[in-house]
C-alpha positions in Angstrom: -55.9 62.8 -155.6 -53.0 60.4 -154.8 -54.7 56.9 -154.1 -52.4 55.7 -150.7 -50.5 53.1 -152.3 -48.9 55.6 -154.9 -48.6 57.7 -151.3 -46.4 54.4 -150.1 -44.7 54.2 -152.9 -43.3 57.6 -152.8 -42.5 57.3 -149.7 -40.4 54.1 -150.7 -38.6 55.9 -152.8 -38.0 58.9 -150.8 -36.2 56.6 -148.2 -34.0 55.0 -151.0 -35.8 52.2 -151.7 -35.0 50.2 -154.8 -38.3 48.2 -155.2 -41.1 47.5 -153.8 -44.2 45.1 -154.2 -47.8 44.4 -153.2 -49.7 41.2 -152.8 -53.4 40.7 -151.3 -54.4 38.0 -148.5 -55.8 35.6 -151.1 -51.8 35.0 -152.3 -51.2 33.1 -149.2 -54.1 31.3 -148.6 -52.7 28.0 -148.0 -49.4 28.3 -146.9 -48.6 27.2 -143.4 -49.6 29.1 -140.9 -46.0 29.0 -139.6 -44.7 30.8 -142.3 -47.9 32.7 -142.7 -47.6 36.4 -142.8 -51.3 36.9 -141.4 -50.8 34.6 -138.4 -49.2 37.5 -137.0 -52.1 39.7 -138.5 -55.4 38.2 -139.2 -57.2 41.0 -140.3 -54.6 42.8 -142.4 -55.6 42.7 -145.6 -52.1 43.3 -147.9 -48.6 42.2 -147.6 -45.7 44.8 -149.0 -41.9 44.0 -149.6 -40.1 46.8 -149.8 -35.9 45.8 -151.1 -32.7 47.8 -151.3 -30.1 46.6 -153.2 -26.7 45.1 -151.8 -24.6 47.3 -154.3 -22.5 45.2 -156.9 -19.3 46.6 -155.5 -20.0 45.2 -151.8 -18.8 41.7 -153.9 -16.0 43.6 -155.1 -13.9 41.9 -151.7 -14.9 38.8 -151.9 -14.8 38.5 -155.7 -11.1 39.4 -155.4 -10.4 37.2 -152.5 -9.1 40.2 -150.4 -11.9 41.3 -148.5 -14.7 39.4 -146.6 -15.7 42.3 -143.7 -17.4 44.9 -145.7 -19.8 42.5 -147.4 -20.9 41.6 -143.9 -21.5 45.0 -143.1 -22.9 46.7 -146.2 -24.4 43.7 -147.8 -25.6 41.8 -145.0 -25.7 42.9 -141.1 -25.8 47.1 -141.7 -27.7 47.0 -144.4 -30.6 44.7 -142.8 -30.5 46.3 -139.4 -30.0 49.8 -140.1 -30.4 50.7 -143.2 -33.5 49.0 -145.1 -35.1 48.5 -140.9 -34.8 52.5 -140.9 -36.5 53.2 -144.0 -39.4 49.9 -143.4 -39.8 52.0 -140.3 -40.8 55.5 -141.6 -43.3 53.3 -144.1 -44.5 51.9 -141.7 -45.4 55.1 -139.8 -46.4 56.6 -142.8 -49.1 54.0 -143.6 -50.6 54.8 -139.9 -50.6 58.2 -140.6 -52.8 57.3 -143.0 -55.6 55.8 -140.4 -54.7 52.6 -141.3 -52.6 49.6 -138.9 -48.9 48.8 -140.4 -47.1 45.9 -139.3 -43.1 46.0 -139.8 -41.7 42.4 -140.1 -37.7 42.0 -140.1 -37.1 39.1 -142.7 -35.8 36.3 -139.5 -35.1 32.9 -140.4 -38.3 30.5 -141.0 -36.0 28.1 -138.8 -36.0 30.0 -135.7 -40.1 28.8 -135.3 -40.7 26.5 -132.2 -39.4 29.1 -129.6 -42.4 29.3 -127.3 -46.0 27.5 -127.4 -49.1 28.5 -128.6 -51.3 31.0 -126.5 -54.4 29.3 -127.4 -55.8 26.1 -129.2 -54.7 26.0 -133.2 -52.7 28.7 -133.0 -49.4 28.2 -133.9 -46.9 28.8 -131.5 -44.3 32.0 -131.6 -42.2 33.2 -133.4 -43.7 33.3 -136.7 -41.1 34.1 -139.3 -42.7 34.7 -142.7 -41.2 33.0 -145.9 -40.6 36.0 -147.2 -39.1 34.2 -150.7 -42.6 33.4 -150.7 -43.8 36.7 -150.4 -41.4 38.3 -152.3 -43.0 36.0 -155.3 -46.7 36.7 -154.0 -45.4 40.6 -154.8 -44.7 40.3 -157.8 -40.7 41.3 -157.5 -39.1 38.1 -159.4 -38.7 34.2 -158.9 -36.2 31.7 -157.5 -33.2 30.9 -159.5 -32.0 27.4 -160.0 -29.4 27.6 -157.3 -32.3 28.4 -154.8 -32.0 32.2 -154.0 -34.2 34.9 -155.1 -33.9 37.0 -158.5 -35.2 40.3 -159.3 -35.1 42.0 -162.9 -33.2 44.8 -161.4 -30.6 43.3 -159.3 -30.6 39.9 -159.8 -29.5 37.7 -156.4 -28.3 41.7 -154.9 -31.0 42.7 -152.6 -32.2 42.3 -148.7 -36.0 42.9 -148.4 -38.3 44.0 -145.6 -42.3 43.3 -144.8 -45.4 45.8 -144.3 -48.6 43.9 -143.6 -51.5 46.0 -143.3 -55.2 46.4 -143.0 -55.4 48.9 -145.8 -56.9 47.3 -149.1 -54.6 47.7 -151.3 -54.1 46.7 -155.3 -52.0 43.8 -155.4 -49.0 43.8 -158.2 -49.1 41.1 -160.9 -47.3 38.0 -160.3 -43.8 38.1 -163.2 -44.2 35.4 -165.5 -41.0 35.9 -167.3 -37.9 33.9 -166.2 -35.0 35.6 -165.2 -33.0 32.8 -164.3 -31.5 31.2 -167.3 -30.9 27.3 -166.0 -27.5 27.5 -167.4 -26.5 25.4 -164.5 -23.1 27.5 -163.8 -23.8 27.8 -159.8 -23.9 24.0 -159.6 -20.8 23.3 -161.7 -18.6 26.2 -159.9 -19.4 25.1 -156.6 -16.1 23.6 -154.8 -18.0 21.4 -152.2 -20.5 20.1 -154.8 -23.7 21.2 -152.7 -25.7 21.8 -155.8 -26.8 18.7 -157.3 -27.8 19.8 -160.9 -29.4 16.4 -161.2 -32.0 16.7 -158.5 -34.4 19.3 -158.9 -37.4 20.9 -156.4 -40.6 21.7 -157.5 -42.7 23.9 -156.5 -46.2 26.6 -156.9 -46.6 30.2 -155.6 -49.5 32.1 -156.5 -50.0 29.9 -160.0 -46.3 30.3 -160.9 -44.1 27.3 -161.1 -41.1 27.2 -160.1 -37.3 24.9 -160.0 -34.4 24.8 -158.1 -31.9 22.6 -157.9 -31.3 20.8 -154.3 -29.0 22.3 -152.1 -27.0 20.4 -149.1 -27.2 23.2 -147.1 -24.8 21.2 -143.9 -21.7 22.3 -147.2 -23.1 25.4 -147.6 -21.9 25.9 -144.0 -18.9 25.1 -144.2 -18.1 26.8 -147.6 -14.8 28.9 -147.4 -16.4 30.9 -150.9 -18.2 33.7 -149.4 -20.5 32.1 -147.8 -21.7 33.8 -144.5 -23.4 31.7 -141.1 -26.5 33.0 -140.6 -25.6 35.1 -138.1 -29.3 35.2 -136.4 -29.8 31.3 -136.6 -26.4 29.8 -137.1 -27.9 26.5 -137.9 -30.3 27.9 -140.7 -29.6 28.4 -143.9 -26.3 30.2 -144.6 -26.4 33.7 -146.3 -25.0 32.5 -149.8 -25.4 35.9 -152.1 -21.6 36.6 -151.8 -20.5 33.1 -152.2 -18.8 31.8 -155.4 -21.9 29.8 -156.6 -23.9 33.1 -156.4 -21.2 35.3 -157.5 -21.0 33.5 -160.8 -25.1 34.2 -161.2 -24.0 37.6 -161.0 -21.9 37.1 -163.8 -23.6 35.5 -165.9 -27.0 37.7 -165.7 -24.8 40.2 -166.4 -23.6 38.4 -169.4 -26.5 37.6 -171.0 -28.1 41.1 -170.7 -31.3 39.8 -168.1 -31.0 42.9 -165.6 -31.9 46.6 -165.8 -28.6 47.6 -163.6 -25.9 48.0 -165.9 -22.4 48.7 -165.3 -19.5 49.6 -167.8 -17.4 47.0 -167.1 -18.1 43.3 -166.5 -18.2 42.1 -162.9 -15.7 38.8 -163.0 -12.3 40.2 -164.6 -10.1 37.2 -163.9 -10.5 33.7 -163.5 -12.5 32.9 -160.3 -11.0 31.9 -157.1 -12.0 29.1 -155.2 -11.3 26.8 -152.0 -12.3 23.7 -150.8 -13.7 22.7 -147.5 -10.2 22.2 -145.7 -8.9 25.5 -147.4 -7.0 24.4 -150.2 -6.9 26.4 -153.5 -8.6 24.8 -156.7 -8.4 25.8 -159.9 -12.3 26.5 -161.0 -11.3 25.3 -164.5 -11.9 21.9 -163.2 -14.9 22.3 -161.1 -17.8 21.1 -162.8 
């Protein structure tokens, strides 16, 4: 008999999704209940993040310098709100099919919290926006790189993920203790507006795995003419960066150095990489760094 989180799991993949990952209450005992993913369901008992890929050709645009739109839509905006929502959705209903109460969570800024006050005494006030870098971690899908986004074996920074949290017991995944990032430094040294200082570095613990990243002056982020997208639900959050030229070079060098399971026949960056500084004016990236 098919235990229900091999059920889930087929149905992830049914609805096209590219990974998925489980993690038990015990991973996020500790974190703040602001950013908690059980503050908005004590008694669920497992957290899932389902991902779908943002597919390496969405870049293609913005790699070239030619097209900025279609990134928005099918790597960003689309893909969060139609298609990975749509198939988090039928999960979700497929979990409480089962007997069992599913909670779908859309991955909102942890900046948005503070927009209403707290219904009772120690309870934190709504909206609760999990970290869902956190989560992602807790599930055992990957770790965050140097330049501070997320990294997955299969994709590296290419995916959007979603959240279940449920009252079913189920098995959580093991945490990944390899390191996918390889600390090469490349996103700091590309970056036009110098927002990555390679020489200051965050430290931090999820679930018993350590983890780096350089710090990030998110205010240049912002303004960063490279791909770099406002975040379009919070606009002063942190900017969606996974099409901007610090990330893009990740890509390239992952790539590179063999580290992820999709493979392509032909490298990603096939000329020299553009760039632009914060009042528009081209650079050559030969000198950056």
């Amino acid at each position: 008999m098919i235990n229900l989180k091999e059920k889930i799991k087929a149905k992830a993949k049914k609805n096209d999704i590219d990974m998925i990952g489980f993690a038990n209450k015990e991973r996020f005992e500790g974190l703040d209940a602001r950013y908690n993913p059980f503050s908005i369901f004590p008694d669920g008992k497992t957290v899932i993040i389902i991902g779908q890929r943002i597919t390496r050709g969405t870049l293609r645009g913005v790699e070239e310098g030619t097209n900025f739109q279609d990134y928005r839509m099918f790597g960003y905006t689309t893909l969060d709100d139609e298609f990975t929502a749509l198939a988090c959705y039928d999960i979700t209903c497929a979990i409480e099919d089962e007997g069992y109460e599913a909670v779908p969570v859309f991955p909102n800024p942890p900046e948005i919290y503070g927009q209403g006050i707290a219904v009772k005494e120690g309870a934190p006030a709504p909206n609760i926006a999990p970290d869902f870098t956190y989560a992602a971690v807790a599930c055992g899908l990957g770790e965050i790189g140097m330049h501070g986004e997320f990294l997955t074996r299969q994709f590296g920074t290419r995916q959007r993920f979603q959240m279940i949290i449920t009252d079913a017991q189920l098995e959580p995944d093991e945490i990944l203790n390899e390191s996918i990032c390889q600390k090469c430094g490349k996103c700091a040294e590309i970056c036009p507006l110098c927002a990555i200082d390679i020489n200051s570095v965050e430290e931090s613990e999820i679930c018993g795995k350590k983890l780096n990243h350089y710090k990030v002056d998110y205010s240049l982020c912002r303004k960063c003419k490279n791909g770099a997208v406002l975040n379009r639900l919070y606009p002063t959050g942190k900017p969606d960066r996974l099409a901007a030229l610090c990330v893009r070079t990740c890509v390239c060098t992952l790539e590179e150095k063999g580290v992820l399971s999709n493979t392509f026949e032909n490298k990603f960056r096939k000329r020299d990489a553009w760039a632009i500084d914060i009042y528009g004016k081209s650079l050559d990236t030969k000198d950056l760094g």
